[in-house]
C-alpha positions as CSV (number, residue, x, y, z in Angstrom):
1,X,-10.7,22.0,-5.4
2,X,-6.9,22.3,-5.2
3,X,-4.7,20.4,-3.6
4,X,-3.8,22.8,-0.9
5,X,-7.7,23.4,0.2
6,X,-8.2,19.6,0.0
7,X,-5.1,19.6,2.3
8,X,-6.2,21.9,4.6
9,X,-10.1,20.1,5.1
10,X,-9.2,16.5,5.2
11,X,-5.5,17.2,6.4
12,X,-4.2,13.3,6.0
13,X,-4.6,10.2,3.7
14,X,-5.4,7.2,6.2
15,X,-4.5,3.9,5.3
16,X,-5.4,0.9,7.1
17,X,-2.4,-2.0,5.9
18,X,-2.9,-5.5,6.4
19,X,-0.9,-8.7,6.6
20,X,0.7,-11.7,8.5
21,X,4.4,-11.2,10.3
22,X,7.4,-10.5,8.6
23,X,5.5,-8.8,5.3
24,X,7.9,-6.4,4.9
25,X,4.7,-4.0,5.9
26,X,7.0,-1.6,7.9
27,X,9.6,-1.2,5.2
28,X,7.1,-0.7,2.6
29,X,5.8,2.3,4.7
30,X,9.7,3.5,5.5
31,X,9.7,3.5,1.3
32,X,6.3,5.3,0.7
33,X,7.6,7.9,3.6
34,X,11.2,8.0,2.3
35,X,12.9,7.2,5.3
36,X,14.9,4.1,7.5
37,X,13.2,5.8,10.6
38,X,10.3,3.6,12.3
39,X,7.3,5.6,12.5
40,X,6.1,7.2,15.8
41,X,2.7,6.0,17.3
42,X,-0.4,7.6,18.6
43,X,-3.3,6.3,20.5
44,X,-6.8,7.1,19.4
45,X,-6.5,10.7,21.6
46,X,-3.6,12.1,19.8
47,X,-1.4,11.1,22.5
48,X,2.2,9.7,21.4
49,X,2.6,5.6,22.5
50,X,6.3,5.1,24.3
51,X,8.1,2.0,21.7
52,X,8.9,0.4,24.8
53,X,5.0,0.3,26.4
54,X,4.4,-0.9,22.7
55,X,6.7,-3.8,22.4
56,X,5.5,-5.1,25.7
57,X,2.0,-4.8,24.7
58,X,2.5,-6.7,21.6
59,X,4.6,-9.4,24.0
60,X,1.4,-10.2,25.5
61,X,-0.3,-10.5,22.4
62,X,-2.5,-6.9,22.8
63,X,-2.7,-4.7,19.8
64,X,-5.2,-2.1,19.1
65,X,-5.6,-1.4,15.9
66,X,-6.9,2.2,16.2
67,X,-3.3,3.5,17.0
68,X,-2.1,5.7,14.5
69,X,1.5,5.6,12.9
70,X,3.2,8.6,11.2
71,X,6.4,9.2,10.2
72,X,8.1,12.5,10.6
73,X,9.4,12.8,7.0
74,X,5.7,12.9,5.5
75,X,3.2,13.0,8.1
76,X,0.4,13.8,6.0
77,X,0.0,9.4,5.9
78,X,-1.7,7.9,8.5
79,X,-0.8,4.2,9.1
80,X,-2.9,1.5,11.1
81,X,-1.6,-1.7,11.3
82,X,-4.1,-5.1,11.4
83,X,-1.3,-6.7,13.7
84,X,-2.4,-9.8,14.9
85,X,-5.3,-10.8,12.4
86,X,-2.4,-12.9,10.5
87,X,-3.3,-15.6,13.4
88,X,-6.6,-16.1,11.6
89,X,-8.5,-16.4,14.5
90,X,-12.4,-15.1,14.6
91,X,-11.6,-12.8,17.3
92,X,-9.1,-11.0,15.6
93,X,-11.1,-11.3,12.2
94,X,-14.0,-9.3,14.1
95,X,-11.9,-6.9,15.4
96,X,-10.4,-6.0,11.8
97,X,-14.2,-5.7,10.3
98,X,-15.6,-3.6,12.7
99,X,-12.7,-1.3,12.5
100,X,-13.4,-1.1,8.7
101,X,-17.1,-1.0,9.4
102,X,-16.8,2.0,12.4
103,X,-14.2,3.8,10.1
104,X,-16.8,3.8,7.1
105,X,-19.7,5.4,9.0
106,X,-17.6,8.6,10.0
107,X,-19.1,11.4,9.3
108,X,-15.8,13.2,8.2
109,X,-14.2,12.0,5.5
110,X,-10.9,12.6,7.5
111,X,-11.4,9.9,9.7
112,X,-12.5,7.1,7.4
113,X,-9.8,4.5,5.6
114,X,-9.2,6.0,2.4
115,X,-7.2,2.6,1.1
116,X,-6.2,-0.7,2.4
117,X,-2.9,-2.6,1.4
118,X,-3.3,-6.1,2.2
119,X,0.2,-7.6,2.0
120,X,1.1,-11.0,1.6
121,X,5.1,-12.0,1.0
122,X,6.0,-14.7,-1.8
123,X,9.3,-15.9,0.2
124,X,9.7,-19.1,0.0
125,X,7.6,-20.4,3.4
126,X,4.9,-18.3,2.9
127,X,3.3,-18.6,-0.7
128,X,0.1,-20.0,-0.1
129,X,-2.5,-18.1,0.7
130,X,-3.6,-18.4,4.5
131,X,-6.4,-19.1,6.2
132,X,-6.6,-15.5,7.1
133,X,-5.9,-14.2,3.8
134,X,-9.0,-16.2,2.1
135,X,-11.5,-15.2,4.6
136,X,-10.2,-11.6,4.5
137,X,-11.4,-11.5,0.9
138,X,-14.3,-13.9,0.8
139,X,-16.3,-12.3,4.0
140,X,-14.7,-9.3,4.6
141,X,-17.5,-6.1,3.5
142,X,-15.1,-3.1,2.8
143,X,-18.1,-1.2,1.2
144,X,-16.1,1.4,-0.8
145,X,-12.6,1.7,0.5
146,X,-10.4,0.3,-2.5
147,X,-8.0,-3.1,-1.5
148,X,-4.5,-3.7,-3.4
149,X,-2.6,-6.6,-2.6
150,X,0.9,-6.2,-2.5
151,X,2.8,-9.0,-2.9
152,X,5.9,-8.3,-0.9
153,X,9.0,-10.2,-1.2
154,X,9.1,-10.8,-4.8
155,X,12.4,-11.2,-5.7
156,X,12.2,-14.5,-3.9
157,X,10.5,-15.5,-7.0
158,X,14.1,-14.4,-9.3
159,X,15.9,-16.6,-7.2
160,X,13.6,-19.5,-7.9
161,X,13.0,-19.1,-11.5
162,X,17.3,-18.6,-11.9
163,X,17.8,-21.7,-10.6
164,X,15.1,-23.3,-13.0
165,X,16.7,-21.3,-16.2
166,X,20.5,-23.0,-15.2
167,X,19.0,-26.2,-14.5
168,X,17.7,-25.7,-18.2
169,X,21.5,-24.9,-19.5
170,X,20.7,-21.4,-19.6
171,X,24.4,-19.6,-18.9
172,X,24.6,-17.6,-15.5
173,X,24.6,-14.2,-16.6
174,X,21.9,-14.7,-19.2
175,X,19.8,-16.3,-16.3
176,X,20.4,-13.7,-13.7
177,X,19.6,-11.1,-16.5
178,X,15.8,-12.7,-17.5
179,X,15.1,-14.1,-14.0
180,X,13.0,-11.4,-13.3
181,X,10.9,-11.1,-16.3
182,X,10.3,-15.1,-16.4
183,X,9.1,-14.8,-12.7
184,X,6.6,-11.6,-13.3
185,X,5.2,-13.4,-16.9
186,X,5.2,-16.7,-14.8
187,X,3.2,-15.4,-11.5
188,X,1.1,-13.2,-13.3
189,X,-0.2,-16.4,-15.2
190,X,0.0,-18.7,-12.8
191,X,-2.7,-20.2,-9.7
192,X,-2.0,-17.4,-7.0
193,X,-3.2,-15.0,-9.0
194,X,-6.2,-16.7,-11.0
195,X,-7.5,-17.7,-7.3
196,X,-7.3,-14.3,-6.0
197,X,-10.4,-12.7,-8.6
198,X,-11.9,-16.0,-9.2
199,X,-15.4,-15.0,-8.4
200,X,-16.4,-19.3,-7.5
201,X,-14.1,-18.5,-4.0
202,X,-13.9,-14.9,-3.5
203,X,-16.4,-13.4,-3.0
204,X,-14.8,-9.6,-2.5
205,X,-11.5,-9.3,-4.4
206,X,-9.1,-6.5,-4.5
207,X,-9.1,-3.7,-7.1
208,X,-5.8,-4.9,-8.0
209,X,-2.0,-6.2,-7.4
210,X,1.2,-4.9,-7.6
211,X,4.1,-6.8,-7.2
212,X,7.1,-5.6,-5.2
213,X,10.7,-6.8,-5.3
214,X,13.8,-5.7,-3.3
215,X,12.2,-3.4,-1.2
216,X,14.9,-3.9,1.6
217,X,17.1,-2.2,-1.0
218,X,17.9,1.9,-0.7
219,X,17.3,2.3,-4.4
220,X,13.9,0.1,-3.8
221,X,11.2,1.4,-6.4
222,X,7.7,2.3,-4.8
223,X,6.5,4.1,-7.8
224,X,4.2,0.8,-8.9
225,X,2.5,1.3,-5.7
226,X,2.0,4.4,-5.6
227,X,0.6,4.7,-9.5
228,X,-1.9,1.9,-8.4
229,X,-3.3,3.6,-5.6
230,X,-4.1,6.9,-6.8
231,X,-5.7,5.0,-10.3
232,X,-7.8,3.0,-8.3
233,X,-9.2,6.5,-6.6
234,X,-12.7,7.0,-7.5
235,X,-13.4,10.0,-5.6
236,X,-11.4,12.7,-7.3
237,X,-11.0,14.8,-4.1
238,X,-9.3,11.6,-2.1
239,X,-6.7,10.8,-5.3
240,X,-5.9,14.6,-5.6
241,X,-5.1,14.2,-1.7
242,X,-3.2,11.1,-2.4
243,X,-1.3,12.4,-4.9
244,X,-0.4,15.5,-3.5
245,X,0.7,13.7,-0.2
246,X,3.2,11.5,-1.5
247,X,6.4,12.9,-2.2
248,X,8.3,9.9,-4.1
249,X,6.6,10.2,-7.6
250,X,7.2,13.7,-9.5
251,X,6.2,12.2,-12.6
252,X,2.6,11.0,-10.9
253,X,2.3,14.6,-9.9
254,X,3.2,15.8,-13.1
255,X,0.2,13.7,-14.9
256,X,-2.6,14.3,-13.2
257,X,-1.7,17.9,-13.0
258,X,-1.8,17.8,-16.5
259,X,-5.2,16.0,-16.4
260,X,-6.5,18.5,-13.9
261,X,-6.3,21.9,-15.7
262,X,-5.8,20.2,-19.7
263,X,-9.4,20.7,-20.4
264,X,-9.5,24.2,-19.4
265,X,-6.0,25.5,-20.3
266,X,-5.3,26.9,-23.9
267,X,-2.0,28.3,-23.8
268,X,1.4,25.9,-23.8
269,X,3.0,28.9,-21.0
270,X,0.0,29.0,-18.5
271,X,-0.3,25.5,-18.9
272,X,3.4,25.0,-17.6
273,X,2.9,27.3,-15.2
274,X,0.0,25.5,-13.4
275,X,1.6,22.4,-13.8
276,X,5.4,22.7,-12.4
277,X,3.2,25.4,-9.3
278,X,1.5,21.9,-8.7
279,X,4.2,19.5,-9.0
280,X,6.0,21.9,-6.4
281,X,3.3,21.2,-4.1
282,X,3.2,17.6,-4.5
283,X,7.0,16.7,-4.1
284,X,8.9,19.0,-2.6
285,X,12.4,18.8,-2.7
């Protein structure tokens, strides 16, 4: 099936994201979505949710999680945002599961969560896993919906691992320059991410991390995410949907184009053809 009939019968890619306050989870969406606008809200009737009503709600400590966000430059994603489980209180907990539980049981595959994005930020107060986090992914039955962590905030961890390089006598510019590299080698070895898949405490880990620096920046780089979510995809329709929905990664597009119609394509000019007509489709410019 091609993209554009896959479009037409499921319409969106839903994504449920998860994670405590100040995750960076709304501009990780504005990145995916390629804007600075905040996304526009719906309740569970279509019906568009005034910011103002919203905020107050949210004041009072209400949130329904069933509220759809969208943003205007690529509306074929569909947000919902676990606001408020972060407090790791049962109540909240229950309310998260039985949203993934209800959305799982839809009959059309439009409606379900295709993905979740649980995010949790590595600046420097909030490194250590919470109490929601770890029963998230020791309890937590998300059947067959794929779960990436994102750990937000990264370059928190350059800062910290310059300061240990200087302290070592490194010079400044040498430090600044391998900073980054020290802290990805250094996390991706390290206790935060052993404890995450270590099977003794969790019981339901994610498919896989992805680590995300500097997304406050405008040149911010959401092509790691992106690449992570469509290959952890097992149902071919719902990654060719993916992948023809987001519109930051031509060279995505590109490759599993090529991996589409390789097997049945002979000729280097039809091949081509098919390929840049699908890329087109993907991320328009």
């Amino acid at each position: 099936m091609d993209s554009s009939k896959i479009k037409k019968k499921i319409n969106r890619f839903r994504i449920l994201i998860i994670g405590r306050a100040n995750a960076g989870k709304t501009t990780i969406l504005q990145r995916v979505c390629n804007t600075k606008e905040n996304p526009e809200i719906f309740n569970s009737a279509g019906e568009k949710i005034d910011a103002a009503v919203l905020t107050a709600s949210r004041e009072r400590g209400e949130h329904d999680i069933e509220n759809e966000l969208a943003f205007q430059t690529n509306p074929g994603f569909i947000f919902h945002d676990s606001c408020g489980f972060e407090a790791g209180g049962e109540s909240e907990y229950d309310k998260m599961n039985k949203f993934i539980a209800d959305r799982s049981k839809k009959v059309d595959i439009k409606d379900r969560i295709h993905a979740i994005w649980y995010c949790i930020p590595m600046d420097q107060a909030s490194r250590c896993f919470t109490e929601a986090e770890t029963k998230f992914f020791s309890r937590c039955d998300t059947g067959s919906i794929p779960v990436i962590v994102l750990f937000t905030k990264f370059d928190a961890l350059y800062a910290t691992e310059f300061t240990r390089l200087t302290e070592n006598g490194m010079l400044r510019k040498d430090a600044k320059r391998l900073a980054p590299k020290h802290a990805e080698d250094s996390f991706a070895n390290g206790t935060q991410v052993k404890s995450l898949y270590d099977p003794k405490t969790i019981r339901r880990p994610p498919k896989c991390h992805v680590c995300l620096p500097d997304m406050n920046k405008d040149d911010a780089d959401c092509g790691p995410l992106i690449e992570r979510t469509a290959g952890i995809l097992d149902d071919r329709v719902l990654q060719q949907l993916f992948v023809s929905t987001q519109q930051t990664n031509l060279e995505l597009c590109m490759k599993y184009a090529v991996e589409q119609y390789l097997p049945i394509i002979c000729l280097p000019r039809a091949l081509l053809t098919i390929v840049q007509d699908t890329c087109r489709a993907c991320c328009p410019r």
